[in-house]
C-alpha positions in Angstrom: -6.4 -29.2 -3.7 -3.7 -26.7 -4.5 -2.5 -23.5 -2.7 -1.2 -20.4 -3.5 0.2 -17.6 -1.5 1.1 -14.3 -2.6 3.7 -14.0 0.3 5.4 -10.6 1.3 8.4 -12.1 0.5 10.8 -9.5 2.0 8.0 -7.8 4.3 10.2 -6.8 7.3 13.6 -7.8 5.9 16.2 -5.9 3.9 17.8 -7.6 1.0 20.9 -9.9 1.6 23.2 -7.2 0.7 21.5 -4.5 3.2 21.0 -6.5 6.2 24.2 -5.9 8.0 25.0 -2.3 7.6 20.8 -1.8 8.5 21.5 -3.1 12.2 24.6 -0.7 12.8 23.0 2.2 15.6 24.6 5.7 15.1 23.9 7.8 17.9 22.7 11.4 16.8 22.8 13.7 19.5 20.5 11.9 22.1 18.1 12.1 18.9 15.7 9.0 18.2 12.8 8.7 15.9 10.5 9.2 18.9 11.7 12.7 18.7 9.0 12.9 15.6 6.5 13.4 17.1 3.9 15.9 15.6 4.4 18.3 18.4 8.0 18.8 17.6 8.8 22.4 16.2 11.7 24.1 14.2 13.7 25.8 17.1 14.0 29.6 16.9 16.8 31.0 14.5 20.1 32.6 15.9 22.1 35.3 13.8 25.1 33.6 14.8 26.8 30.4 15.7 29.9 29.7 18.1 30.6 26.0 16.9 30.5 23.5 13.9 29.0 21.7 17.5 26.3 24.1 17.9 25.2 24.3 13.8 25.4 20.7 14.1 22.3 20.3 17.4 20.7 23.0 15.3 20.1 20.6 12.2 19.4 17.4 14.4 17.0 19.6 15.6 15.5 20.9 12.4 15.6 17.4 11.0 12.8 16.1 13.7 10.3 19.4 13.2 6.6 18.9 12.8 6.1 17.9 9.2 2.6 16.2 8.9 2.1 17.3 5.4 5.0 17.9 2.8 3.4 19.3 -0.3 5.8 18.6 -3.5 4.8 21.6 -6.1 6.6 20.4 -9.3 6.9 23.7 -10.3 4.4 23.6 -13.7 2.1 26.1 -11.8 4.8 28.2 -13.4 4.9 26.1 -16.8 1.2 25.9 -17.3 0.2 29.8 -16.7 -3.1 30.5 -18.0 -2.5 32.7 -21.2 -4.6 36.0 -20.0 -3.2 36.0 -16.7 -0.8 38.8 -15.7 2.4 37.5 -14.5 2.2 38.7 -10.9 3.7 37.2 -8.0 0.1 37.1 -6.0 -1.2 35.2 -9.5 1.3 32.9 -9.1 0.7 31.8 -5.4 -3.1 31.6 -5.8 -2.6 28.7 -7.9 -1.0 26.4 -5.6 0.6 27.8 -2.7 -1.3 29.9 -1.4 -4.7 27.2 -1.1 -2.3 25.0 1.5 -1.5 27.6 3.9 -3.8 27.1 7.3 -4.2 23.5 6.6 -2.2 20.6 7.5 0.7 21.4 5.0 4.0 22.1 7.3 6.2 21.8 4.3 6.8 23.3 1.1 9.1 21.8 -1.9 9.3 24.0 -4.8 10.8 22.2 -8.3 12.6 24.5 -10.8 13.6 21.3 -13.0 12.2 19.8 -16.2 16.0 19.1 -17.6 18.9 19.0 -16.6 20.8 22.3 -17.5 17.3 24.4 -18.1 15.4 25.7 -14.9 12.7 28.1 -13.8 14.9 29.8 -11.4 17.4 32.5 -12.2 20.9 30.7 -12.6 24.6 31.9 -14.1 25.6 28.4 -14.4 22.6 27.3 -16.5 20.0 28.5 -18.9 16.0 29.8 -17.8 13.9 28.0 -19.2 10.7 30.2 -21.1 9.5 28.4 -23.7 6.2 28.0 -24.0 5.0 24.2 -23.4 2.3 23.0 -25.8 -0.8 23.5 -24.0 -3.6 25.6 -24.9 -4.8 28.1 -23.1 -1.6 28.1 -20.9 2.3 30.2 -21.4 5.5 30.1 -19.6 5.8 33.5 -17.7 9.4 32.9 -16.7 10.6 35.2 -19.0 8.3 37.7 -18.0 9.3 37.1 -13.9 12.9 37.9 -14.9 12.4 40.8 -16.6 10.5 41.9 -13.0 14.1 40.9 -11.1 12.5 37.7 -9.7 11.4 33.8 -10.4 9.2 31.3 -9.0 11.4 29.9 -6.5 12.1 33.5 -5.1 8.7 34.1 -5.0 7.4 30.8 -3.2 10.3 31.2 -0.5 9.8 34.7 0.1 5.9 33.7 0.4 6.8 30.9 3.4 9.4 32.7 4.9 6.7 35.0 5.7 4.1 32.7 6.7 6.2 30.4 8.4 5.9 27.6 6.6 9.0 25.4 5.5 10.7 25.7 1.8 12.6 23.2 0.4 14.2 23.8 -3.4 13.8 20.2 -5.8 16.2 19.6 -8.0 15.0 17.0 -9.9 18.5 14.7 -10.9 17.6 13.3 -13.8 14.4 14.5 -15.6 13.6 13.2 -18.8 10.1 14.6 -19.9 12.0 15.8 -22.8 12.4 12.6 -24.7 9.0 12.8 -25.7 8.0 14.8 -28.6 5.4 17.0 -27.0 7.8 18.1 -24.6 11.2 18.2 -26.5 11.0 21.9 -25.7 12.1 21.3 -22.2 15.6 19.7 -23.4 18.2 22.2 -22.7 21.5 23.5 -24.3 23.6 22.0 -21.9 22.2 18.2 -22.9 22.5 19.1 -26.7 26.4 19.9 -26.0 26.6 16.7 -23.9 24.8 14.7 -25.8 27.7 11.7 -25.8 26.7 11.6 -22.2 23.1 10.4 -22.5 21.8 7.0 -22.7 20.7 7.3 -26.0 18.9 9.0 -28.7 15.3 9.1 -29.9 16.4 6.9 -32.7 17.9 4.1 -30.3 16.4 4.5 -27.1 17.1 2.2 -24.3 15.5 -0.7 -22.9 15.2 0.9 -19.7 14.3 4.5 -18.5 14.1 7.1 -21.6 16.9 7.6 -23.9 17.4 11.5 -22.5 18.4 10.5 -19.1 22.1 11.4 -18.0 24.9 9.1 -16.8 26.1 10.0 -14.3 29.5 8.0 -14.5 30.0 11.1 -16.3 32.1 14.4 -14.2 30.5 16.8 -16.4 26.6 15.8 -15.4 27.6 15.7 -11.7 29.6 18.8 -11.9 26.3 20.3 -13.3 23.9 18.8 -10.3 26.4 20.3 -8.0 26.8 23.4 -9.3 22.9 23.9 -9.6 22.8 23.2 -5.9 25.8 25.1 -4.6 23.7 28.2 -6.6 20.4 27.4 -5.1 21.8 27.0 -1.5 23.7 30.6 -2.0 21.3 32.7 -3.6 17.6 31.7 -1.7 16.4 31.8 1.6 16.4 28.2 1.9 15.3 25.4 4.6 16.6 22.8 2.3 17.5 20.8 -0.7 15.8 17.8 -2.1 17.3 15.7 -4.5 14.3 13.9 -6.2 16.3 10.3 -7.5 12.6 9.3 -8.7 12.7 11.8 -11.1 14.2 10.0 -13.4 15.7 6.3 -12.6 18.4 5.1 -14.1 21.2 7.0 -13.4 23.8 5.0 -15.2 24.0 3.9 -19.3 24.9 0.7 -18.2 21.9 0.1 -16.4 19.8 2.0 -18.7 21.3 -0.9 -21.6 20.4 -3.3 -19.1 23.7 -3.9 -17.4 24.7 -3.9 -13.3 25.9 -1.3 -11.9 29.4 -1.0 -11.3 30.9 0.1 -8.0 33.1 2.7 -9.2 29.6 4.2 -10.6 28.1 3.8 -7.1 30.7 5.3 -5.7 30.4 8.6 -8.3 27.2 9.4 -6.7 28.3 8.5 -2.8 31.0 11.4 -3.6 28.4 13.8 -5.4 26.2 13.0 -2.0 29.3 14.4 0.5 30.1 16.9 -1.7 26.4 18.0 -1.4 26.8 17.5 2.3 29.7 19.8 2.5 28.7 22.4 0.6 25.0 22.1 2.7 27.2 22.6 6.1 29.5 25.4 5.1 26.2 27.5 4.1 24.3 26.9 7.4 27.7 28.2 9.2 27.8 31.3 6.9 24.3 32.3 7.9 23.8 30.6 11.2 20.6 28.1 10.9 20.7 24.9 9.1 20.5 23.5 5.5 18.8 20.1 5.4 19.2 18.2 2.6 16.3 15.5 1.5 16.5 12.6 -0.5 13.6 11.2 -2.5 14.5 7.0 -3.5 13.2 4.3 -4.6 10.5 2.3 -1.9 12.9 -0.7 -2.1 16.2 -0.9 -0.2 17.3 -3.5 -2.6 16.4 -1.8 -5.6 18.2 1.6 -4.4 21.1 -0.2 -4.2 21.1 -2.1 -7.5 20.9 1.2 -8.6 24.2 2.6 -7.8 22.3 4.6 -4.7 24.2 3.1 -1.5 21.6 5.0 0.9 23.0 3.0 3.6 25.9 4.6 3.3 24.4 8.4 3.5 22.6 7.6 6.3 25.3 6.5 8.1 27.9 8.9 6.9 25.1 11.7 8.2 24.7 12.5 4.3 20.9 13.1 4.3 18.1 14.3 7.4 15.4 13.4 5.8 13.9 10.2 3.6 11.1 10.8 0.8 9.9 6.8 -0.1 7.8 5.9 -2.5 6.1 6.1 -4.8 5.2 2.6 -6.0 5.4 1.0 -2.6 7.4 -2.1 -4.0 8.3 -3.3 -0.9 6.5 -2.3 2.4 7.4 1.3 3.2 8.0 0.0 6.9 11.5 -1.3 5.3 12.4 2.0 4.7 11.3 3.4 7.5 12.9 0.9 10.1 16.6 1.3 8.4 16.4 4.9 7.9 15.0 5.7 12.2 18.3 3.2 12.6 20.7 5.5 11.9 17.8 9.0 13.3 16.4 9.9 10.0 12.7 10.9 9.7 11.2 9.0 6.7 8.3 10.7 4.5 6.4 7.8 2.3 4.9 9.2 -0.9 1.2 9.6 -2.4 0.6 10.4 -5.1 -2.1 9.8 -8.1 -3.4 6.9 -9.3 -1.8 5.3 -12.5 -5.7 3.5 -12.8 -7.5 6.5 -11.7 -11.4 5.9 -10.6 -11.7 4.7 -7.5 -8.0 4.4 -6.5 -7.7 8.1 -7.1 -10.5 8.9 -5.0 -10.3 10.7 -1.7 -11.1 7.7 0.3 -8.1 5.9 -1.8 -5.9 8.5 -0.1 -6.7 8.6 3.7 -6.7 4.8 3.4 -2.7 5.0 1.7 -2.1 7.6 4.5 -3.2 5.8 7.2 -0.8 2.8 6.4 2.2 4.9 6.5 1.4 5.9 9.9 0.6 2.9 10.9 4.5 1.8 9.4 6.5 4.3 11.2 6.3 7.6 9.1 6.7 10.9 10.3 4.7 12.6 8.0 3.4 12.2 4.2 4.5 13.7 1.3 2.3 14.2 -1.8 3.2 14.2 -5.2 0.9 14.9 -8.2 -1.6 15.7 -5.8 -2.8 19.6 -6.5 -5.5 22.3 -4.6 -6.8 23.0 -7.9 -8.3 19.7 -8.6 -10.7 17.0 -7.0 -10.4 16.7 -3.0 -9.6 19.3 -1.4 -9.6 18.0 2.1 -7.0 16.3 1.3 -4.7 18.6 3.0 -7.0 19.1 6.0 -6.7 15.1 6.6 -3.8 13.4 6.0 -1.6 14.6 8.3 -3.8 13.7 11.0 -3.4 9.7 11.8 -5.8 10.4 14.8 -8.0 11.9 12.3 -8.1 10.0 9.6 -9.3 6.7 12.0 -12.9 7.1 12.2 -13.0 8.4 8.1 -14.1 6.6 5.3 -11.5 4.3 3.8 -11.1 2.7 0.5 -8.2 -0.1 0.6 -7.0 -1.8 -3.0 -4.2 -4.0 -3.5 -2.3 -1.5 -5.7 -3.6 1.9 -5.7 -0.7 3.2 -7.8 -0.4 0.5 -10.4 3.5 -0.7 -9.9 3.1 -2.4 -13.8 3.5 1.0 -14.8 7.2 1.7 -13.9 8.7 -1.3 -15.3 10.5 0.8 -18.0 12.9 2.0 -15.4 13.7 -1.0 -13.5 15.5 -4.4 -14.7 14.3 -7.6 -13.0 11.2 -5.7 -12.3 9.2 -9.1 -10.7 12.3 -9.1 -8.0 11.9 -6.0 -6.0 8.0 -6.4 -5.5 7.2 -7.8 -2.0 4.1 -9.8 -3.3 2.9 -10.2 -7.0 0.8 -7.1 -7.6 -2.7 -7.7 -8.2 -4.6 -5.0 -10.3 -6.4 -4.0 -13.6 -2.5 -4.0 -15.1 -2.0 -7.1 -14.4 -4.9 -9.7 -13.4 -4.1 -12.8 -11.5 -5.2 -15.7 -13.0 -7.2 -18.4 -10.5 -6.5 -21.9 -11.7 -9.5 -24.2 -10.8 -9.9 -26.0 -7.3 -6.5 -23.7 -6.4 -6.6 -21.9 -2.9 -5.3 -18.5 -3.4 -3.9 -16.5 -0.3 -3.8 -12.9 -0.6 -2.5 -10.7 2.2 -4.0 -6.4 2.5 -2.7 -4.1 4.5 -5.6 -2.7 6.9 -4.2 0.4 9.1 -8.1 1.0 11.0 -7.4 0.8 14.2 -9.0 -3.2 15.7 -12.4 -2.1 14.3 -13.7 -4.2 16.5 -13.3 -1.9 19.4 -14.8 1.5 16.7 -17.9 -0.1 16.7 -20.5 2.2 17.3 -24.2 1.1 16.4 -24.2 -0.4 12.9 -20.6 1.7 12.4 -18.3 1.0 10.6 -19.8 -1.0 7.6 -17.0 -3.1 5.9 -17.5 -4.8 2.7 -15.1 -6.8 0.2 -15.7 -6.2 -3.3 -13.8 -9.3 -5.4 -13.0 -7.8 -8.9 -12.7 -10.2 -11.7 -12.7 -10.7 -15.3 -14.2 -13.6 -17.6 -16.3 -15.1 -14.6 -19.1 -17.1 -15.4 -22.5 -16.6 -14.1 -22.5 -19.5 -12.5 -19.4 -20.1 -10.5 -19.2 -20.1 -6.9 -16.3 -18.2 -5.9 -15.4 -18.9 -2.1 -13.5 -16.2 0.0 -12.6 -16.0 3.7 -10.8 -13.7 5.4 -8.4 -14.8 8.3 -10.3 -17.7 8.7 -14.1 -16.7 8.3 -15.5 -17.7 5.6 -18.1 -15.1 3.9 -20.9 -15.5 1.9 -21.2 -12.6 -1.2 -24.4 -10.5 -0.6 -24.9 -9.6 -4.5 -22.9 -10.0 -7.9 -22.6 -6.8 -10.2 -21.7 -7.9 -12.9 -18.0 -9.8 -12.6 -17.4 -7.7 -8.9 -18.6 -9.7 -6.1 -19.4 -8.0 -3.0 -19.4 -9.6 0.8 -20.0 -7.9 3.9 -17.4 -8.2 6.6 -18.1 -7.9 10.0 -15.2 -5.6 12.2 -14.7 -8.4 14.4 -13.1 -10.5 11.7 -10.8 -7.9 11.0 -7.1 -6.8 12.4 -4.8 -3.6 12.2 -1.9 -4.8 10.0 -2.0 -7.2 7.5 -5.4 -9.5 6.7 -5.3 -12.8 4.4 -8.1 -13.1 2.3 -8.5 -17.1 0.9 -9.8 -17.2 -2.5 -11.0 -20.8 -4.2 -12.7 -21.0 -8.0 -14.4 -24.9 -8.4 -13.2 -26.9 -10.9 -13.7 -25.9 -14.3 -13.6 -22.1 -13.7 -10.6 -19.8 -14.8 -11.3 -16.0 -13.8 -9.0 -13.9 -12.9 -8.6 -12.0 -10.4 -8.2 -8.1 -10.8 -8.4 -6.4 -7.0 -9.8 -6.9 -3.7 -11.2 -3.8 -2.4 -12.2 -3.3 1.3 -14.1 -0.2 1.9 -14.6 1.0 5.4 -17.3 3.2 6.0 -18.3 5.0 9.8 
């Protein structure tokens, strides 16, 4: 007999390049990632500052505030305005902003950015963007908030500074939703006159990311990220900047053609990031109170790098105070997480929807994605693509709340996102990924008489000790495709064997008891018998109290 393990291969280790610069301790103040905890709040404001010493404690401060929720509005509640609406400020927050306030939403990050050099937010160094996007029933109102002297951005951050929540400006870095056709109308002027500086065209795309994406080897596009920035910084009542680097990958032609990176091209960004940095600290002196900046990368350490993004050198040249990762989960977010508290960084793991939808989009999909980042390190969660006006509302009242979230209903999957579907963007996709996914993108097939060993992530608490009564009710559901009737499929878990309770069609389901079952990861033991050749599509555990 034959085995099979679909090892983490990296779970818990950085990549060979990483390692050495991820063990280095910068000492921040006396601040540590225990200083996370959810009881931590912003400290009060001061109309002045004595010392670069004093700003400085300020944003170590502000860096480790309560944050259980940070809720990424991509800014198309602006794009996608329903058509008989009146363009009022109050309209504008009922869609999305206003629905989070009073839950578990601490954060707010506002995005003005479908292109680089067009933007929903009122600029003299780029254009507004207010053309209609083709969606029935919906219109841009930009044009119409100008003409009332304001703009989205102005009016979400005048909306939080009011209610106390915290507002963060996105600048997406390299957005490409205009290389399709149905959105071409979100290209701007700025890429038309730089058009040598793009990867491609819609004639010759790439082989990686989207032929619209900018290089940034070029002065001009960085010049332009900068400037957009500096403005933002200098003419809102900000919290923050985030720089959203998963919006798009690449960031270089050469990559993009399917080339490495070169140094001097990860060095162009490593001086766009201080320059950032600088300009961040010189504002917070001018008006007393800090200017974080936030980084959203890439959930592998290795594949950042290969990227031309040297986070290891941000976070220990102080360049960033907070960490968005995700939102593939490529490798185990507690990589992430355990460099970035090295050097006192809070790190936010992303959630966002299903690529399969169904049951992986569904709410208990979510608590059980949340629940892992916890249980990994993470000081809060950050949502992406996840919206008050559709399904689950309780999303926000939830997530935020690992205590919480223990004794809810849980739905665990071996890919709730669907990694296959970011490939275009990354080369050497099969090398970042800590195991070999395993989901209706791409089926694993079971050889006969071949022991298969699968490891899931369970973050329940030992459910062994939650038992109350006949609570909580665990069962494995084995999804395959092109199983016969009649094969036996054999599965343990950590050593128990089970025994599969019914067969719906080519799902088999077993009942677990808690008792067989640990917080962290669990290795389920699949064998087909001679002669049989399914495949294997997803192990999902539900947990139900």
């Amino acid at each position: 007999m034959r085995e099979f393990t679909l090892d983490l291969m990296r779970l818990l280790h950085f990549g060979p390049r990483i390692t050495a610069a991820a063990l280095l301790l910068v000492p921040i103040l006396g601040c540590s990632p225990a200083a996370s905890s959810p009881g931590m709040e912003q400290p009060a404001e001061k109309d002045t500052v004595s010392s670069t010493g004093e700003i400085e404690e300020l944003r170590y401060k502000a860096r480790w505030r309560k944050r259980r929720l940070i809720f990424n509005n991509d800014g198309d509640d602006a794009l996608f305005f329903p058509s008989d609406l009146p363009a009022t400020p109050q309209n504008l927050l009922e869609r999305r902003t206003i629905p989070v306030i009073g839950t578990q939403v601490d954060s707010i990050f506002y995005c003005t950015t479908q292109s680089i050099g067009a933007y929903t937010h009122r600029s003299e160094v780029s254009e507004l963007l207010v053309r209609d996007l083709p969606r029935e029933g919906f219109r841009n109102p930009v044009g119409e908030f100008a003409e009332q002297g304001t703009d989205p951005l102005e009016i979400v951050t005048e909306y939080c500074r009011k209610e106390g929540i915290e507002i963060f400006a996105t600048l997406r870095m390299n957005d490409v939703h205009d290389s399709s056709d149905r959105f071409s109308v979100l290209g701007s002027e700025f890429k038309r006159k730089n058009s040598r500086t793009l990867f491609g065209s819609s004639r010759k795309p790439p082989p990686y990311g989207y032929w619209s994406g900018a290089d940034f080897s070029w002065k001009v596009i960085r010049n332009m990220t900068f400037q957009v920035l500096e403005e933002m910084a200098s003419n809102y009542d900000l919290d923050g900047l985030e720089l959203d680097f998963w919006r798009h990958p690449p960031y270089f032609k050469t990559y993009a053609w399917g080339e490495p990176v070169t140094q001097t091209e990860t060095d162009s960004i490593t001086r766009l990031m201080r320059r950032v940095r600088r300009m961040a600290d010189a504002r917070a002196r001018e008006r007393g109170r800090p200017l974080l900046i936030a980084v959203r990368v890439m959930d592998s350490p290795e594949l950042n790098h290969d990227m031309g993004l040297n986070l290891v050198t941000w976070l220990k040249e102080d360049l960033v105070d907070l960490v968005i990762v995700g939102e593939v989960a490529l490798a185990p977010w507690e990589e992430t997480i355990r460099l970035a508290h090295r050097y006192g960084v809070p790190v936010y793991p992303c959630i966002r929807r299903s690529m399969m939808g169904e049951e992986r989009g569904s709410l208990e999909s979510f608590r059980a994605q949340a629940l892992t980042a916890w249980k990994q390190g993470a000081d809060g969660i950050y949502l992406f693509n996840l919206f008050p006006d559709e399904d689950h509302e309780q999303k926000y009242r939830e997530l935020g709340d690992p205590n919480g979230l223990e004794r809810l209903d849980k739905l665990y999957s071996l890919d709730p996102v669907g990694r296959e579907s970011f490939k275009r963007y990354i080369h050497d996709f099969e090398k970042y990924k800590a195991q070999k996914p395993v989901s209706p993108l791409s089926p694993l097939l079971l050889e006969p008489d071949m022991t298969y060993t699968v490891p899931m992530y369970l973050a329940d608490r030992s459910l062994s000790q939650a038992i109350i009564g006949n609570r909580p009710r665990v069962q494995a559901r084995v999804q395959l495709e092109n199983l016969d009737p009649e094969t036996a499929v054999r599965l343990s878990v950590n050593g128990h064997r089970l025994e599969a309770e019914e067969r719906v069609q080519d799902e088999l389901r077993y009942s677990i008891s808690p008792t067989q079952l640990q917080t962290g990861y669990n290795h389920f033991r699949i064998l087909v018998p001679a002669g049989a050749a399914p495949s294997l599509k997803d192990i999902l555990v539900s947990v139900l109290y």
